[in-house]
Structure formats: C-alpha cells, structure tokens
C-alpha positions in Angstrom: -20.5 2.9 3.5 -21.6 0.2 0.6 -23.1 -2.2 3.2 -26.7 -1.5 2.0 -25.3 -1.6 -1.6 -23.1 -5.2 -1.0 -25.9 -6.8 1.8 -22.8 -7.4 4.2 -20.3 -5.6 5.7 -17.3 -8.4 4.8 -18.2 -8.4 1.4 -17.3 -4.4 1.2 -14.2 -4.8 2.9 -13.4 -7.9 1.0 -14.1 -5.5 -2.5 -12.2 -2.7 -1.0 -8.8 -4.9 -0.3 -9.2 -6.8 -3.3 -8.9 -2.9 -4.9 -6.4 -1.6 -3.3 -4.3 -4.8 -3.3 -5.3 -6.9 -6.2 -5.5 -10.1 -4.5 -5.9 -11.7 -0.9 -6.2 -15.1 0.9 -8.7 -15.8 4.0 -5.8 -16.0 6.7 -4.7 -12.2 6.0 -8.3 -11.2 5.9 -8.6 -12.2 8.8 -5.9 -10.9 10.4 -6.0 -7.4 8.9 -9.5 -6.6 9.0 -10.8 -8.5 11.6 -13.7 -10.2 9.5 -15.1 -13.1 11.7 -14.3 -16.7 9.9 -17.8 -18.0 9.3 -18.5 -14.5 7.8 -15.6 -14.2 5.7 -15.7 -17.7 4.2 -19.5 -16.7 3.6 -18.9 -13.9 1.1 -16.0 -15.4 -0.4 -18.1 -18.1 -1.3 -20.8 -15.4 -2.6 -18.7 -13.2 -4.0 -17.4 -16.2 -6.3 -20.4 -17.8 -6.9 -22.0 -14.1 -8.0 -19.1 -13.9 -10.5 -17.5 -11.0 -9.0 -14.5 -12.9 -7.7 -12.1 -15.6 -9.4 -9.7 -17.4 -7.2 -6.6 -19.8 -7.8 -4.3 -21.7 -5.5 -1.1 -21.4 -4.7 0.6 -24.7 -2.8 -2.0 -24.8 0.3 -2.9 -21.1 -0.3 -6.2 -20.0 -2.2 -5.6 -16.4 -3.6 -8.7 -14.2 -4.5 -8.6 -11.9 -6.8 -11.6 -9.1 -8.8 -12.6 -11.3 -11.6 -11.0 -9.3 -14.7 -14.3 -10.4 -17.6 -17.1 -9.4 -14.6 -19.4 -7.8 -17.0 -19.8 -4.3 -14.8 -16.2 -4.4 -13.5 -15.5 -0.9 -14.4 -18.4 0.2 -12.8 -17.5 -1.5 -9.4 -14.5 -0.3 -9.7 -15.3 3.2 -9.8 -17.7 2.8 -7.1 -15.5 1.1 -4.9 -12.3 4.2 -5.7 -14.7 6.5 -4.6 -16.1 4.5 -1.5 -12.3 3.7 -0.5 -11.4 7.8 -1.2 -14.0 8.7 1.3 -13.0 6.3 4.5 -11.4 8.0 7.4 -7.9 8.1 7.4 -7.3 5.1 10.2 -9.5 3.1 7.9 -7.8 3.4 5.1 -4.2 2.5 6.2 -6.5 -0.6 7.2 -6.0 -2.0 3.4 -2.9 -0.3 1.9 0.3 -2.3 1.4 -0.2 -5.4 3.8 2.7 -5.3 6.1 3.9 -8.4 7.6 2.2 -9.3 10.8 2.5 -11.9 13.6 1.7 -14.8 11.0 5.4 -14.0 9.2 7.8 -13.3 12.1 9.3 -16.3 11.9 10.5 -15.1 8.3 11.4 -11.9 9.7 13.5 -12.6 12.8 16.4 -10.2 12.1 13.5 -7.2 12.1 12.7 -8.5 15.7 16.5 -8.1 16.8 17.1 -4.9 15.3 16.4 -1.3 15.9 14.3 1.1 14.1 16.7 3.1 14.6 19.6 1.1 12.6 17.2 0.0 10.2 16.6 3.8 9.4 20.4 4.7 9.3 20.9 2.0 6.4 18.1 3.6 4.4 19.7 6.8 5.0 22.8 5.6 3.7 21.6 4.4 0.6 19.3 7.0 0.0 22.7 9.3 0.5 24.7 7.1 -2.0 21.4 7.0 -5.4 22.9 8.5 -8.6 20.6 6.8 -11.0 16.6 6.2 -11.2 14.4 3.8 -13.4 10.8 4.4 -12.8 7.3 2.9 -14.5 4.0 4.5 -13.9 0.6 2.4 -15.3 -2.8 3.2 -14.6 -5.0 0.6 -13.5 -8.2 2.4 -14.3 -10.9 1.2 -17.2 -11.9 4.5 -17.5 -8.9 6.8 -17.8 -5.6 7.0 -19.5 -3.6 7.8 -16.6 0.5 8.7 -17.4 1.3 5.2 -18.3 5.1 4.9 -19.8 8.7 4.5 -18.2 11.1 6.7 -17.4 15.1 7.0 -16.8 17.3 9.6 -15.7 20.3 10.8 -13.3 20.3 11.8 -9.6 22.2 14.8 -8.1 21.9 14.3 -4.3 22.9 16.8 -1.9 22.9 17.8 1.2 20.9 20.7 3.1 22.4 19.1 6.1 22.8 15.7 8.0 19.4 15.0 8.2 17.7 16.7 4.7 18.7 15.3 1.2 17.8 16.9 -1.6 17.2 14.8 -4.9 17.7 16.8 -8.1 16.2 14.1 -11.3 16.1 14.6 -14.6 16.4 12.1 -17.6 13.8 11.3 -20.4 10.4 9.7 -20.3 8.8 7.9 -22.4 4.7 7.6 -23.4 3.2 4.1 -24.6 2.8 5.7 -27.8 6.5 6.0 -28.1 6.6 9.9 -27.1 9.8 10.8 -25.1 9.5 13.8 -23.1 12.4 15.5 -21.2 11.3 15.1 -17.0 13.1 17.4 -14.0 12.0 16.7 -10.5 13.0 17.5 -7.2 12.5 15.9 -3.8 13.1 16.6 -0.2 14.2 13.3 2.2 14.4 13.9 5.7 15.8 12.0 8.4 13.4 12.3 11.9 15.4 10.2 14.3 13.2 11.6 17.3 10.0 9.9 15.8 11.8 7.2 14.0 10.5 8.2 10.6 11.7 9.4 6.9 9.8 12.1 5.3 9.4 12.5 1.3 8.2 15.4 0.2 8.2 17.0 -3.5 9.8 20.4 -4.5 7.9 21.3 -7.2 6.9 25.1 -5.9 10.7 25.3 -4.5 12.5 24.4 -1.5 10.8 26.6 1.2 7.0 25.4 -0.4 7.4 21.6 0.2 4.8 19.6 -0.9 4.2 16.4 1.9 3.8 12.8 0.2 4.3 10.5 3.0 6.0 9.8 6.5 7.8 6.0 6.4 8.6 4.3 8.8 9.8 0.4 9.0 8.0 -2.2 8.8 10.7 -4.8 8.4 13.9 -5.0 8.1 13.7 -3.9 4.6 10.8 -2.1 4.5 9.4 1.2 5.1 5.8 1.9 4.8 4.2 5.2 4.7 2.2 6.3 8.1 -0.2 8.3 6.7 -1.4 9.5 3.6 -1.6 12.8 1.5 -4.2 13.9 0.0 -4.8 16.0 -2.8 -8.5 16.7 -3.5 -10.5 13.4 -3.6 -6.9 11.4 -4.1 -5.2 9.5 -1.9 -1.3 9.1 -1.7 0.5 6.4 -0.4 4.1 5.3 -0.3 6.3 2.6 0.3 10.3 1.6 0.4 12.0 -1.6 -0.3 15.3 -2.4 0.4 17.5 -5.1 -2.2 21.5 -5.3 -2.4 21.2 -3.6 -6.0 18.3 -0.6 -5.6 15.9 0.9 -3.3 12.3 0.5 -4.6 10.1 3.7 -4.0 6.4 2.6 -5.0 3.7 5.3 -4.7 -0.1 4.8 -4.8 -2.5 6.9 -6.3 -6.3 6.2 -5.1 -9.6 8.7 -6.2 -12.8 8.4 -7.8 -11.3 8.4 -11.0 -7.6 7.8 -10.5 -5.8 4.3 -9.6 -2.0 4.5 -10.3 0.9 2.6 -9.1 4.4 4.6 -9.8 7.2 2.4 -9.3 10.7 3.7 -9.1 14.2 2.1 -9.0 17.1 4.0 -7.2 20.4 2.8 -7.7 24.3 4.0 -7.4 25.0 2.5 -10.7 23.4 3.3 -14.1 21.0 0.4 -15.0 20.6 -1.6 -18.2 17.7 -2.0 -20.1 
C-alpha cells in the first residue's frame, strides 16, 4: 500500500511492525513476515542510515526501533496508523503481538506437552477466582490526548452458567491531571471448548446487546492471543492474556488513523498495593 511511497516493499512492512510493536530484530523479521535476508538487511541499513530508524544491542541481538527525534515522526506515524487500519484482516494479525514461534520452543516445552484444552481450563479458573483489577491506559499518539491515567477498582464475578462469566467493575480512575472519575464496566467471558477459544466481549448496551472485542486462544502455555480483531469504524481492536502466579494481564490494542492506545489491566484475587 506505501510501496511507491517507501521504494520497497520490506521497508513498509519493516515501518508497519516497528508501529504496531515498537521494536524488532532481523531473525523475527524474518520469520514473521517472510522478508527475504538480503532484502531485509538492505532496508534496515537504509532505514538507519535515512534517520528513520535507531537501533541498540542487546547481548548478540540488534533491536530496531522508530527513531523517537526523526524530525517528521508524527507524520509517519499517522501515515503508517492509517496504512496499517486499512490492511486486510489476515494481514494484519501478520504484525500484532509476536507470538512465540519455532525459534523459542525450546523455552516453551511444557506448551508442546500440554493441551489447549487444559491450558484453557486454568485460565478459566482464574478468570472465575478475579476480585480486584489495576489497569493503565496511555496513548502513544503525537497528535492526540487519548484517556491516559490509571485506574483501580473491585470485581463482582458471576456466573450466567458454566461456560459465561460475567464481570461487574467499578472503582475510581484517575486522569494525568490528577482528575478522579468514578468508572462501572461490565464484561462478558465465555468459555468455547468446541473451538478451543475464550471470548471477551463488553456489556455496555446490556447483556443481550454484547459488544465482541476479541476471540483468545493460546499461544503458549501462558498466553492467549486474540484470533481476530474488532473493529469499530477505522479502529482496530486487539487483545491479549498473560498468565503470572499473582495476576492475569489483559492488554488491549487500539490501532486507527488517529488512535494508538495500549490498555493494560491487572486482574487479581487479592487487592493490590500501590
């Protein structure tokens, strides 16, 4: 889409992940988008040469990254939300929330000896047991405020039945500017053991007008990414789910022409501290 715009194909897709992800190295390039090597370590080169690009190392690793004082980075950046917001949806799920592949299983061998199905039933477990939530939202747009603050409330869970909690959240939130505004939210989680899934969706019409946010399904052993994505207008939803001994993470992505927030939320069975 930007091809005639960047000269080469790599160095849109390499723009595009560096977006959506912040920062890359060549190996996962390679293995998630498929670039060719001699033409990926071409417009890396470019890209850093032009300015556009800073990269550090980490151990053996080189890192890439958007270079933060690039003179029209807000401009590129709004170009590239509203090239991204305009892929097809198979495309898309191309850059969001880099999964780990064939390079990692050797870290993930558990994953590899246990079922989707068991992996699924501990989420649902955990899910069933939340009575608290912690939760930041921050924009990463140059050009708009976005809702950035924290937040920090209570959960009522309950059940509609076996496979469908409901998540009634309320608590306070509060602005940068020091603002605290009293929040209520209400979510739908449902279990989908047929297709090996957990749906989210958000009640915010009323229980029999759900509005869809993602399907997850795992990824790893502690991990659930989301399938597909919801959109809303020009904006893109995605999702993902970490699992930790003290709290399930929730993150939620919010890509458009304009918008580029990242809501982060901590779910946990005991109140948390500050």
């Amino acid at each position: 889409m930007l091809e005639f715009l960047c000269g080469s194909r790599s160095i849109e897709q390499i723009l595009i992940f560096l977006l959506v992800n912040e920062q890359c190295y060549r190996t996962q390039l390679q293995q998630l988008l498929k670039i060719p090597s001699s033409s990926l370590k071409k417009a890396l080169v470019h890209l850093e040469k032009a300015g556009v690009t800073t990269s550090y190392c980490v151990g053996k690793i080189r890192f890439y990254q958007l270079n933060p004082v690039y003179p029209l980075l807000t401009e590129l950046e709004r170009l590239l939300r509203k090239a991204y917001s305009l892929l097809p949806l198979k495309e898309k799920k191309e850059y969001c929330f880099v999964k780990k592949e064939s390079w990692l299983k050797d870290q993930e061998i558990g994953f590899y000896q246990r079922e989707d199905l068991e992996i699924l039933s501990i989420f649902w477990k955990r899910l069933s047991a939340v009575r608290f939530l912690r939760f930041q939202s921050k924009s990463k747009s140059r050009v708009e405020i976005g809702w950035n603050g924290s937040g920090r409330g209570e959960v009522n869970v309950r059940y509609e039945n076996e496979r469908s909690l409901i998540f009634d959240e309320k608590g306070s939130w509060t602005q940068e500017n020091g603002q605290e505004i009293d929040f209520n939210n209400t979510f739908r989680w449902v279990l989908d053991l047929e297709a090996n899934m957990i749906s989210l969706e958000h009640l915010r019409f009323g229980v029999n007008h759900p509005v869809f946010l993602f399907h997850l399904v795992v990824s790893s052993v502690n991990r659930l990414d989301s399938l597909d994505s919801h959109f809303c207008a020009e904006d893109v939803y995605l999702g993902k789910i970490d699992l930790s001994v003290n709290y399930l993470h929730l993150q939620w992505r919010i890509i458009g022409p304009i918008k580029d927030e990242e809501i982060s939320y901590f779910y946990t069975e005991t109140s948390i501290g500050d």
